[in-house]
NUVOTOR-573904 format. One record per residue (C-alpha): residue number from 1; residue in one letter; chain; x, y, z. Coordinates in steps of 0.25 Angstrom, whole numbers, plus 5000, padded with zeros to 4 digits. Layout:
// residues N
@seq NUM type A mol A x X y Y z Z .
...
//
This chain:
// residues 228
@seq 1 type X mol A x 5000 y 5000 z 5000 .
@seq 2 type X mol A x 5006 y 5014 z 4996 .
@seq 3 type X mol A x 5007 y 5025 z 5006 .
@seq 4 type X mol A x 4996 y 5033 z 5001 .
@seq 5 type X mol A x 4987 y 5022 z 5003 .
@seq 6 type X mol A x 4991 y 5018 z 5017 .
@seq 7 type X mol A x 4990 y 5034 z 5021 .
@seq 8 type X mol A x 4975 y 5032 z 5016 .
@seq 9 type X mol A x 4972 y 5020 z 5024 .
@seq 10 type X mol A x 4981 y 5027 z 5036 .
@seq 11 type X mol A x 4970 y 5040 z 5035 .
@seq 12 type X mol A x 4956 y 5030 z 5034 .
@seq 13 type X mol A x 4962 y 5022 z 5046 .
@seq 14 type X mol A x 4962 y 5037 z 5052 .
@seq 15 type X mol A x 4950 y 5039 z 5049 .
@seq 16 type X mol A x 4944 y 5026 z 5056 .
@seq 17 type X mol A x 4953 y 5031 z 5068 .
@seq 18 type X mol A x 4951 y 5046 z 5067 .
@seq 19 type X mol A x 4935 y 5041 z 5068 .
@seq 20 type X mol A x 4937 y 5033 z 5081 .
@seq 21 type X mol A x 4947 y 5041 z 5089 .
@seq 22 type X mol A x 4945 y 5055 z 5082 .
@seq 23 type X mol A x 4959 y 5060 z 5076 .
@seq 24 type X mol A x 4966 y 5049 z 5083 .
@seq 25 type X mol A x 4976 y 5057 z 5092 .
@seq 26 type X mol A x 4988 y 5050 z 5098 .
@seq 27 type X mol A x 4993 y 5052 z 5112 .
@seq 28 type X mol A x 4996 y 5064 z 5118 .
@seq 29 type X mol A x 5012 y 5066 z 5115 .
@seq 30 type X mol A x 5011 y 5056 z 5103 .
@seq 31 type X mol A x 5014 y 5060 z 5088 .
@seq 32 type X mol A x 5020 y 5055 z 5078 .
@seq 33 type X mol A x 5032 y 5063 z 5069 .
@seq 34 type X mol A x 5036 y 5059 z 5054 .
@seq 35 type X mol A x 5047 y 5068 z 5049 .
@seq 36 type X mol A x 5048 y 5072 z 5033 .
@seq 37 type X mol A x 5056 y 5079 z 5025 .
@seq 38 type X mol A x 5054 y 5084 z 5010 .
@seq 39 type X mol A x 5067 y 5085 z 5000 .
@seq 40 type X mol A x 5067 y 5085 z 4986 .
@seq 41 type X mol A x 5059 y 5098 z 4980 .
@seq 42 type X mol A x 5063 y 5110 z 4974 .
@seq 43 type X mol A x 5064 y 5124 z 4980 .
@seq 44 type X mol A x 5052 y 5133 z 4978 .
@seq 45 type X mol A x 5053 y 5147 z 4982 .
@seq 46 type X mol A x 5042 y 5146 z 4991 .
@seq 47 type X mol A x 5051 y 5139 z 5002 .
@seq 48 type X mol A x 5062 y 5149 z 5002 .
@seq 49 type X mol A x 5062 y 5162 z 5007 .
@seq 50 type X mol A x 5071 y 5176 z 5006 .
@seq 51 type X mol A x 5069 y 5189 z 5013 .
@seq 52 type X mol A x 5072 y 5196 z 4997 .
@seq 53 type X mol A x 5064 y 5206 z 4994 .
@seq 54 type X mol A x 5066 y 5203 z 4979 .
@seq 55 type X mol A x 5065 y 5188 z 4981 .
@seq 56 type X mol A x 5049 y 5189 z 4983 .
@seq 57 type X mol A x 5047 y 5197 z 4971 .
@seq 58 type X mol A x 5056 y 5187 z 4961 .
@seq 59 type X mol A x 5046 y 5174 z 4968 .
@seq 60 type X mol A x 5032 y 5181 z 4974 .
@seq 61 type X mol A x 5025 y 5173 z 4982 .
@seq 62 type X mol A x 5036 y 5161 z 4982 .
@seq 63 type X mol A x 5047 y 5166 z 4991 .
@seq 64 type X mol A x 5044 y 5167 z 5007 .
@seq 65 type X mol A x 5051 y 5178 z 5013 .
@seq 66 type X mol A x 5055 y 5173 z 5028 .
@seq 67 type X mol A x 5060 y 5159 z 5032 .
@seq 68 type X mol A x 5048 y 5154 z 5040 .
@seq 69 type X mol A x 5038 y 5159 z 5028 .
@seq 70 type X mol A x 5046 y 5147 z 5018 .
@seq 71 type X mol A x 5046 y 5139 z 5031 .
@seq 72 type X mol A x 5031 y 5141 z 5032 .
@seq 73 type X mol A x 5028 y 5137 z 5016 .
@seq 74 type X mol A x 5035 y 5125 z 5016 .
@seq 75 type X mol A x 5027 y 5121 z 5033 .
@seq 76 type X mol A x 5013 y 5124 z 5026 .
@seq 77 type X mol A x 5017 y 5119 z 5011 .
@seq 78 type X mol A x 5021 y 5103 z 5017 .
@seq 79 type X mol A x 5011 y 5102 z 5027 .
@seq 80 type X mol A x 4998 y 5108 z 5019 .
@seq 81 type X mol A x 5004 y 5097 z 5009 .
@seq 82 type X mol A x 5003 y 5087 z 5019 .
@seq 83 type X mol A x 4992 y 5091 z 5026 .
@seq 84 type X mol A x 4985 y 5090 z 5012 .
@seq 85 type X mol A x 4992 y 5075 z 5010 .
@seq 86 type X mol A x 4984 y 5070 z 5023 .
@seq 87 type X mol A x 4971 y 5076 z 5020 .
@seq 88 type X mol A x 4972 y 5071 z 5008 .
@seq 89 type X mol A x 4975 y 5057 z 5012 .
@seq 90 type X mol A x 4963 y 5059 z 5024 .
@seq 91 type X mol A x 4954 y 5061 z 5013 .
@seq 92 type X mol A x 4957 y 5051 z 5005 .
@seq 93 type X mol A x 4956 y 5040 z 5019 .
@seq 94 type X mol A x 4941 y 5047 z 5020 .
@seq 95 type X mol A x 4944 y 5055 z 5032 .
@seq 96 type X mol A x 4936 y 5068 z 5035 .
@seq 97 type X mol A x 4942 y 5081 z 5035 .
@seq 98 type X mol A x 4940 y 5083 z 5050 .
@seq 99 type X mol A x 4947 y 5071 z 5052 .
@seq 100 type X mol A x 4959 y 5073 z 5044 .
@seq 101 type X mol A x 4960 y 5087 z 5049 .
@seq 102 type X mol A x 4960 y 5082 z 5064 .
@seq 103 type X mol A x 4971 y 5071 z 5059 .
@seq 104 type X mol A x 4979 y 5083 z 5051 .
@seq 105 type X mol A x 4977 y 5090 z 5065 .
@seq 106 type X mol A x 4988 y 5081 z 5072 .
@seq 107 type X mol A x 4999 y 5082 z 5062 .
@seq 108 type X mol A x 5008 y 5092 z 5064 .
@seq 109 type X mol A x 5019 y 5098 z 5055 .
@seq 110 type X mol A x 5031 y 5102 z 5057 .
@seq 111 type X mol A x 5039 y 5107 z 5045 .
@seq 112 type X mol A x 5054 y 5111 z 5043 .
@seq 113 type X mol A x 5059 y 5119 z 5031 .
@seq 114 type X mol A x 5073 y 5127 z 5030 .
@seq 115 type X mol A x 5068 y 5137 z 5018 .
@seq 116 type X mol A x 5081 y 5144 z 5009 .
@seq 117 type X mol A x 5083 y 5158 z 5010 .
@seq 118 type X mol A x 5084 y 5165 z 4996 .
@seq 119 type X mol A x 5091 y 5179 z 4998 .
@seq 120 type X mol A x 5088 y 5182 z 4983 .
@seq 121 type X mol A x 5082 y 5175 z 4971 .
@seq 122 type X mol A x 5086 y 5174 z 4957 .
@seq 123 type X mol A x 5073 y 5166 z 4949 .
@seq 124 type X mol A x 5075 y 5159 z 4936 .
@seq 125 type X mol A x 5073 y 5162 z 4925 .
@seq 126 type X mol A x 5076 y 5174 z 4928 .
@seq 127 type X mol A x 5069 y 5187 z 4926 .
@seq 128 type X mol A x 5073 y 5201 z 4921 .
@seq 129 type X mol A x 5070 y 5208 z 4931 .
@seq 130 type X mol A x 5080 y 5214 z 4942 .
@seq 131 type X mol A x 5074 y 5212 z 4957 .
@seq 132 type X mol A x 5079 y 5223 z 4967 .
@seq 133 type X mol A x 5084 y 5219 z 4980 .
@seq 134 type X mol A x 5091 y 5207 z 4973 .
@seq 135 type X mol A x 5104 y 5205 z 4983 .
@seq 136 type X mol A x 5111 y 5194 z 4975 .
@seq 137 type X mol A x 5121 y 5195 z 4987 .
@seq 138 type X mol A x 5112 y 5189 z 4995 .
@seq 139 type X mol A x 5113 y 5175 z 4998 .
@seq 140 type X mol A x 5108 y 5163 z 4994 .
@seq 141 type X mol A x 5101 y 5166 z 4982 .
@seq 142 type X mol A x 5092 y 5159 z 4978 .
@seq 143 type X mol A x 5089 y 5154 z 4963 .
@seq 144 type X mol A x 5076 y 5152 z 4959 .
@seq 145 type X mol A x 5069 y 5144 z 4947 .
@seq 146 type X mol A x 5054 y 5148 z 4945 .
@seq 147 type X mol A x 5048 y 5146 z 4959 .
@seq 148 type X mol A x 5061 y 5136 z 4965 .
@seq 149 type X mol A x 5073 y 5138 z 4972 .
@seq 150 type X mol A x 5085 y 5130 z 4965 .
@seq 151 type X mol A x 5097 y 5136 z 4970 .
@seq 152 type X mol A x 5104 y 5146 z 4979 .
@seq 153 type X mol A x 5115 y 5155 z 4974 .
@seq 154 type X mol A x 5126 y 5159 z 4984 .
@seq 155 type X mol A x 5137 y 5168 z 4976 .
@seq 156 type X mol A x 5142 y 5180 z 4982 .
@seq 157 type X mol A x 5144 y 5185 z 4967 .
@seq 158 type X mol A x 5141 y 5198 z 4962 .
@seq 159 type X mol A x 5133 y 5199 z 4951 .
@seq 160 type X mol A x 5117 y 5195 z 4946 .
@seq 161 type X mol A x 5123 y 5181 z 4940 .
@seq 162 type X mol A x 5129 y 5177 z 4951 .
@seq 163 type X mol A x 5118 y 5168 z 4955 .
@seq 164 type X mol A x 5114 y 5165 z 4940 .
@seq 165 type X mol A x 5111 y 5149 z 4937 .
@seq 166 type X mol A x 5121 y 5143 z 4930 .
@seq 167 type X mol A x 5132 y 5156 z 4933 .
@seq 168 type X mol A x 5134 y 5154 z 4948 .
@seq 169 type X mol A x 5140 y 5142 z 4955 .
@seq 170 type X mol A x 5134 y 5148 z 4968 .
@seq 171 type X mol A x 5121 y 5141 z 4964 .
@seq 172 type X mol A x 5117 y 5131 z 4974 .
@seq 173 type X mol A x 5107 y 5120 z 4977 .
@seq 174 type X mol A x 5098 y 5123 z 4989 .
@seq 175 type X mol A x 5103 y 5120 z 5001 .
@seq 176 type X mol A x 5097 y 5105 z 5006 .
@seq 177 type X mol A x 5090 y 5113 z 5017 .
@seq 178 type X mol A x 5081 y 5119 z 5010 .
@seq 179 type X mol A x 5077 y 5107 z 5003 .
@seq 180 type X mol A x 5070 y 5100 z 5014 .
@seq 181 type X mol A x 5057 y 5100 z 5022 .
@seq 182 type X mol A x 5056 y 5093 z 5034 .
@seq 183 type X mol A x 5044 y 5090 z 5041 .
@seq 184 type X mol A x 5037 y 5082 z 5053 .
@seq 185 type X mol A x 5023 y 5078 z 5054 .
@seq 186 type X mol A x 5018 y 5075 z 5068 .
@seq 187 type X mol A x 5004 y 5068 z 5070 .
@seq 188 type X mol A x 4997 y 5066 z 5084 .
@seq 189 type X mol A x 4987 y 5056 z 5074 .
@seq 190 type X mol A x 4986 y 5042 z 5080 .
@seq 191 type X mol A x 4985 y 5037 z 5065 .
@seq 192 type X mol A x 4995 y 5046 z 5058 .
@seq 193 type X mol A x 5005 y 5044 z 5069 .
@seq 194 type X mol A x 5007 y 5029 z 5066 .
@seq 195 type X mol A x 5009 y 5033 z 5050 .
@seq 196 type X mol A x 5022 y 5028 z 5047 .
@seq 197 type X mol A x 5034 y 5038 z 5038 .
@seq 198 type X mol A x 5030 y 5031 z 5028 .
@seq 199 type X mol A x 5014 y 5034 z 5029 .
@seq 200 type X mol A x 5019 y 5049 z 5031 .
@seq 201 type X mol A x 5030 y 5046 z 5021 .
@seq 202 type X mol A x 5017 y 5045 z 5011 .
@seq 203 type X mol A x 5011 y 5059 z 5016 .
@seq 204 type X mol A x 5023 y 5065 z 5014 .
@seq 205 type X mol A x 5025 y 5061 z 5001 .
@seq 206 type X mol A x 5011 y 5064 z 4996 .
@seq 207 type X mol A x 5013 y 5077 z 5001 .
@seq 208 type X mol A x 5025 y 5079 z 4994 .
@seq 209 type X mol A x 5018 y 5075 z 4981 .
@seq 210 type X mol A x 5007 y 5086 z 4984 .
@seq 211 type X mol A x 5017 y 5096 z 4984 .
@seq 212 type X mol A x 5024 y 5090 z 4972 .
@seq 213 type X mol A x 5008 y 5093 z 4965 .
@seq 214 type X mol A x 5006 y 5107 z 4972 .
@seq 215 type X mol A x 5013 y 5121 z 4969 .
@seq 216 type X mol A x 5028 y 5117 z 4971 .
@seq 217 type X mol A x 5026 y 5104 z 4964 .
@seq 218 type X mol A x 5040 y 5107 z 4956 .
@seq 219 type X mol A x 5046 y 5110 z 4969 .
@seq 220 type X mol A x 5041 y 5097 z 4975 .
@seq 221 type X mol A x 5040 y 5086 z 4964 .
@seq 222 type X mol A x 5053 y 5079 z 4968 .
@seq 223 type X mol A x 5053 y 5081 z 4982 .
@seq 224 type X mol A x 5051 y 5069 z 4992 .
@seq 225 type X mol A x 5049 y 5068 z 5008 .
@seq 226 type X mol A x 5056 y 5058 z 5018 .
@seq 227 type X mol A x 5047 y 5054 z 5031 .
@seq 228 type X mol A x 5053 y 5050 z 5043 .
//
C-alpha cells in the first residue's frame, strides 16, 4: 500500500476515534515531534531581503525588506501548504471540517529559515535603465534572473561590470545556508502522534509537490524533503 493510501485509511481511523473520544488528545506532557528539512529548490526573491532602496523598485512586491518579513514568508508559505496537504487528506477519509480543524488545532509549527541579504541587485536580462542609489560597493550583490536569485557577487571592483555574468570570477553559488528550510511538527493527536516518518514523510512530500503546482512551481520542481 502507498503512502497516500495509508494517510487516507490513518485520517478514516481518526475519524472513528475522533467520534468516540472527541479529537482524541494525549496525555497532559505527551507530544509527538517529527523534524524536516526541504533542500533542493531555486531562490525566488521573495525569500530574501535587503534594506536597498532601489532593490524594491527593480522587484516590487518580491523582495522583503527586513530579516524577520523573509522569515515570515517562507513560516506561513510551508505551513499553509501543509495545513492544506491535511485538510486535503481529511476530506478525502470523510472527516467533517470541524473535526479536521480540531485535529489541525494540535499540531504545532515550528519553522527555521536563514534568508540572504542582497545589499543591491543586478536583474537579467538587463534593463536600460539606471536606478539611483545603486551602491555596487556594497556587498553581496546579488544576481538575479527573472524573479530567482542564482548568485551572489563579492568583487570590490570599481566599475558597473564588475559583477557582469560571464565577466567576473567573484560570481558565487548561494551559500548552503540559505538553501535549507528546517522544520518540526508537534502533535498532542493520540492518532497522529503514533504516525511513523514515514507517514509524515508522505505529508511532506505532497506538500512539496503542492508548492512544485503553485506560484513558485519553477522554484520548487526539483526540490525534495527528509523527515526524521
Amino acid at each position: 500500500m502507498n503512502t497516500e493510501k495509508l494517510l487516507t485509511l490513518l485520517f478514516s481511523l481518526l475519524a472513528t476515534v475522533a467520534s468516540v473520544l472527541g479529537c482524541g488528545v494525549m496525555p497532559q506532557g505527551q507530544a509527538r515531534t517529527s523534524n524536516f528539512i526541504v533542500r533542493g529548490f531555486r531562490l525566488p526573491t521573495a525569500m530574501v531581503f535587503t534594506t536597498s532602496a532601489s532593490a524594491p523598485v527593480q522587484l516590487p512586491g518580491g523582495i522583503a525588506a527586513t530579516s524577520d518579513a523573509a522569515k515570515s514568508f517562507v513560516s506561513r508559505l510551508v505551513m499553509q501548504t501543509i495545513v492544506d496537504v491535511l485538510e486535503q487528506q481529511g476530506r478525502s477519509a470523510g472527516l467533517p471540517d470541524a473535526i479536521i480543524s480540531g485535529i489541525l488545532s494540535q499540531l504545532m509549527f515550528q519553522i527555521s529559515y536563514d534568508p540572504l541579504e542582497c545589499k543591491t541587485v543586478t536583474i537579467y536580462p538587463k534593463a536600460d535603465k539606471k536606478y539611483p542609489g545603486v551602491d555596487m560597493n556594497l556587498q553581496p550583490h546579488c544576481i538575479v534572473i527573472g524573479n530567482t536569485v542564482t548568485s551572489v557577487c563579492t568583487s570590490t571592483e570599481q566599475g558597473d561590470d564588475k559583477c557582469e555574468l560571464g565577466k567576473s570570477d567573484k560570481i558565487e553559488l548561494v551559500a548552503a545556508k540559505h538553501m535549507s528550510i528546517t522544520g518540526s511538527l508537534t502533535t498532542t493527536n493520540i492518532i497522529m502522534a503514533n504516525w511513523s516518518n514515514t507517514m509524515w514523510q508522505g505529508v511532506v512530500n505532497r506538500a512539496i509537490r503542492t508548492l512544485a503546482m503553485g506560484p513558485f512551481a519553477s522554484h520548487f520542481a526539483s526540490a525534495f524533503a527528509t523527515v526524521s
